[in-house]
C-alpha positions in Angstrom: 0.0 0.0 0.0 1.5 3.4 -1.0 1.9 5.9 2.1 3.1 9.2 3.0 4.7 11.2 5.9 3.1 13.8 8.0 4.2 15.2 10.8 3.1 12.6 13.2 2.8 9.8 11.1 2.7 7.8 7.9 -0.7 7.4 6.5 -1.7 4.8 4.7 -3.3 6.1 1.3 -6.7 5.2 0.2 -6.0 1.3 -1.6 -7.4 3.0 -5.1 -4.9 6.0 -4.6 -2.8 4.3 -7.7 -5.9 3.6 -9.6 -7.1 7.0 -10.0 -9.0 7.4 -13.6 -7.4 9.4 -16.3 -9.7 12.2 -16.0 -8.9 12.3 -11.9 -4.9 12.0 -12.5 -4.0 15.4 -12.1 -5.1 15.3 -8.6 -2.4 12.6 -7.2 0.0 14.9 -6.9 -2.2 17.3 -5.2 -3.7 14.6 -3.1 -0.1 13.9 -2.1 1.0 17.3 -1.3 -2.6 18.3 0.9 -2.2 15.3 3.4 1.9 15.7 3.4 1.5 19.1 5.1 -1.3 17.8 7.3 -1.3 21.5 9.2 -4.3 20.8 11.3 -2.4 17.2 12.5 0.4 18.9 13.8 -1.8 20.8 16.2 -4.5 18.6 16.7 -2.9 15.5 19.2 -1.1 17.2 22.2 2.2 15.9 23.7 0.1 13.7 26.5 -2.0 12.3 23.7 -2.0 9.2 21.7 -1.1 10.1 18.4 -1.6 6.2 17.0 -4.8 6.6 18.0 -5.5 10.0 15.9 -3.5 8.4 13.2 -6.0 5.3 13.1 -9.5 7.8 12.9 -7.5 10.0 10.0 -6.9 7.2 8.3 -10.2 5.7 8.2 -11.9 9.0 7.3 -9.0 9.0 4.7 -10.6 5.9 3.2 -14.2 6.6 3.5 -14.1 9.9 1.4 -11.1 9.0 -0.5 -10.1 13.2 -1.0 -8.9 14.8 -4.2 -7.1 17.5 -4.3 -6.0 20.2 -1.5 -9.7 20.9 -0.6 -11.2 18.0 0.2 -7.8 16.6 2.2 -8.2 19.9 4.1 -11.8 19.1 5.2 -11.1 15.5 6.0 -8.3 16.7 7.9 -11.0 19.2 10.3 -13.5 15.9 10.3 -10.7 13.9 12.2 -9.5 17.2 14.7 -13.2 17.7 15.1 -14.2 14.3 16.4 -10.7 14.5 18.3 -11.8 17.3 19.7 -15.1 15.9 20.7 -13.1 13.4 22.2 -11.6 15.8 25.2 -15.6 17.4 25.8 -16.4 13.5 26.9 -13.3 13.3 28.8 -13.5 16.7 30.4 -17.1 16.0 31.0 -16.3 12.1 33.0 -14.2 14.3 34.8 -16.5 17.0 36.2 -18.8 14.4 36.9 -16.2 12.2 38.6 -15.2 15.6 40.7 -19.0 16.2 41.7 -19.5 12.3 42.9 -16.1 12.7 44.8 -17.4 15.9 47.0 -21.2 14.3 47.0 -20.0 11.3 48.2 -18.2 13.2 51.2 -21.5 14.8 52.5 -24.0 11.6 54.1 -25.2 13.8 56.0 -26.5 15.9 53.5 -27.0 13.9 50.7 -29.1 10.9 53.1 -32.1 12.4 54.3 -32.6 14.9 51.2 -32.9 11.4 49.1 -36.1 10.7 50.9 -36.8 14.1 52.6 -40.4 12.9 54.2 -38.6 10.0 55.8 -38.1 10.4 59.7 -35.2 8.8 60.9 -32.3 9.2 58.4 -29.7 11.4 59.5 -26.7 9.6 57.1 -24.4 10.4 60.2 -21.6 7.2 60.3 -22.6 6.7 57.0 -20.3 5.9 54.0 -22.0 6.6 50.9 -19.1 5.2 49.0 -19.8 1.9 50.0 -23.5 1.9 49.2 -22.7 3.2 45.8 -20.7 -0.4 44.9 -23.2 -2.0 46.3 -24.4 -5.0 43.7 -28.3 -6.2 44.0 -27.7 -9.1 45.9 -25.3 -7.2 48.4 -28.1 -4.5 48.5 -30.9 -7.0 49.1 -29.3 -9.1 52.1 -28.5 -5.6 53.8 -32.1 -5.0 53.7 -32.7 -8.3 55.1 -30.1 -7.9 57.7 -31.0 -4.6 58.3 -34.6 -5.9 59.3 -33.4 -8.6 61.2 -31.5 -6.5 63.2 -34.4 -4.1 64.3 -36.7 -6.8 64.9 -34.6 -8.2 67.1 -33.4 -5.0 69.0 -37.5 -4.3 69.4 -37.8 -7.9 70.8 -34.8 -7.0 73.5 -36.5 -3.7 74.6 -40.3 -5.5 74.6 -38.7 -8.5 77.1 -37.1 -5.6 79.4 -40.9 -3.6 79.2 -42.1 -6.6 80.4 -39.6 -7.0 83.3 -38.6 -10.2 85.4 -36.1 -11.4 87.2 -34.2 -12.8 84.0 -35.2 -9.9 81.9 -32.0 -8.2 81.8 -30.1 -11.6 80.5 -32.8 -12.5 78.0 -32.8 -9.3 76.6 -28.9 -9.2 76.2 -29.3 -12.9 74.4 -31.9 -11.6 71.9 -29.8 -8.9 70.6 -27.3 -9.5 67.6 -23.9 -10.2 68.6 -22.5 -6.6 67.2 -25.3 -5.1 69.1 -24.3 -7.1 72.2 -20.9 -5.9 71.6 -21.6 -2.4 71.5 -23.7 -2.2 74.3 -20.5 -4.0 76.5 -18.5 -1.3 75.1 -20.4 1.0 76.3 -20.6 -1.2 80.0 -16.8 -1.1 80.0 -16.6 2.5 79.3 -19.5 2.9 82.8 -21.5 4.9 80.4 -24.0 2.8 81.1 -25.0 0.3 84.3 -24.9 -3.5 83.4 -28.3 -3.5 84.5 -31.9 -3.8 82.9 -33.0 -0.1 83.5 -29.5 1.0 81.8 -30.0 -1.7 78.8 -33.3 -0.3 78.4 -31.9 3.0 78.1 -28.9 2.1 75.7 -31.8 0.5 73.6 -33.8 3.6 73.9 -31.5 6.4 72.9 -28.9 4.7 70.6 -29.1 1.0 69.4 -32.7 1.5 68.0 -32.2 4.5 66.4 -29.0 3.2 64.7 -31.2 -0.2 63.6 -33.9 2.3 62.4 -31.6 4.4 60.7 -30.0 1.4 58.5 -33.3 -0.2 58.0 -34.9 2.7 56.1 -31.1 3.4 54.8 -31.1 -0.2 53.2 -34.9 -0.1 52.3 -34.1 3.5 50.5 -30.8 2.2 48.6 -32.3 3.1 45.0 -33.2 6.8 46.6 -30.2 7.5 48.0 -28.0 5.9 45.2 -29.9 8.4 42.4 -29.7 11.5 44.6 -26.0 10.9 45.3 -25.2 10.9 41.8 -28.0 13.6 40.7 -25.6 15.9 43.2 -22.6 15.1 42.1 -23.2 15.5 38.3 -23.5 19.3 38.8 -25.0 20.2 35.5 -24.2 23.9 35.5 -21.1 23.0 35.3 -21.4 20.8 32.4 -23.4 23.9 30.5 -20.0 25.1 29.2 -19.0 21.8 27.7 -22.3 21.5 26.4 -22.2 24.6 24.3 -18.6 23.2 23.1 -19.7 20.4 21.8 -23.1 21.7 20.0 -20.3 24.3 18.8 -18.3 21.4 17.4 -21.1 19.1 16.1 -22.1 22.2 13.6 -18.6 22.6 12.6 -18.5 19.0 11.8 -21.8 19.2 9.6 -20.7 22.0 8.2 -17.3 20.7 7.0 -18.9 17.3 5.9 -21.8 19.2 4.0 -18.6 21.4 2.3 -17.4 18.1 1.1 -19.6 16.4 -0.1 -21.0 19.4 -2.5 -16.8 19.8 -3.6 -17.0 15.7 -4.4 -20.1 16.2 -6.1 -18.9 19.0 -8.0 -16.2 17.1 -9.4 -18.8 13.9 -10.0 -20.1 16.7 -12.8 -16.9 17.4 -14.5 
């Protein structure tokens, strides 16, 4: 296959190239000279960019309209810097929106109970919205079951101490989940609280059931909170620039293709 040199590369010519017709023959030379300069290459890929990768979407567009003369290589040469260029608005753009998610993902406490604003009960605080993010459907599901489990069983623990006894205080503690049981000794060790029924009651009261309540509606509201954690971090102002960028560049892109086409049609005449 018969090539050339640009500044960046060697391009493969069109396979036809050295099959021109006699009446398109005084363009080869022309042909050869346009995409030789390639001035818009040269400025097109940046130092940190892969040039192989430009090279491959010139070429291709290189074969699809197979350019004669100056003209027409020129235009090719703005479809392939255009789409290029469209290239960086997607990249810039996974980037804002990666920037968003990283600050939205930061604020549970925020983010939490505006997802389901007439909920009671969810405050996001201890929460790690990170981690509910990567959370697949069957990881989601189970924590809704645990999450259940959990409460039900912390409602059971505070129902036996309600209804008192002389064992109430050790079949209460057996009831609760073994985390919950942990916490509470924490608490014990730390005399926050008396090892008693009256101060299990209260440990129930003012922190274990609100946690379990908290992570039930937190599980039961994972699609809520999932949505309004990314809705946040998107930030669409600040996507309106980059918008207009790109609409800029898909009507420069129409433009130039609708220029050749007309020149190639032109020539279809002569």
């Amino acid at each position: 296959m018969p090539t050339l040199e640009t500044d960046i590369a060697v391009i493969p010519l069109p396979a036809n190239a050295d099959a021109a017709s006699t009446t398109q023959g005084n363009y080869a030379m022309v042909r050869f000279n346009a995409l030789k300069h390639g001035i818009l290459s040269r400025h097109t890929v940046l130092s940190h960019e892969d040039a192989d990768e430009y090279q491959a979407l010139l070429t291709a567009l290189l074969e699809e309209h197979q350019p004669a003369g100056a003209t027409e290589a020129h235009l090719v040469e703005e479809l392939a810097s255009i789409v290029w260029r469209k290239r960086r608005v997607l990249q810039a753009e996974g980037a804002s929106i990666n920037q968003g998610l990283k600050g939205a993902t930061r604020n549970a406490e925020g983010v939490i109970p505006a997802a389901v604003p007439f909920e009671f009960g969810l405050s996001g605080r201890g929460s790690d919205l990170r981690d509910l993010l990567v959370l697949t459907p069957d990881e989601v599901e189970r924590r809704q079951r645990d999450a259940r489990h959990d409460l039900e069983a912390t409602r059971k623990a505070a129902a036996i101490l309600r209804r008192g006894g002389a064992q109430a205080y050790d079949k209460a503690l057996r009831t609760l989940l073994p985390d919950s049981r942990d916490w509470w000794h924490a608490y014990v060790e730390d005399e926050e609280y008396p090892a008693t029924a009256e101060g299990l009651a209260d440990f129930i009261r003012e922190h274990l059931e609100p946690l379990c309540i908290g992570l039930e509606k937190e599980a039961r509201h994972h699609e809520a909170i999932k949505a309004q954690t990314l809705g946040e971090g998107l930030q669409a102002h600040r996507l309106e620039k980059l918008s207009r960028y790109e609409t800029h560049l898909d009507r420069k892109f129409e433009r130039s293709l609708a220029m050749l086409v007309k020149l190639k049609e032109l020539r279809s005449r002569r």
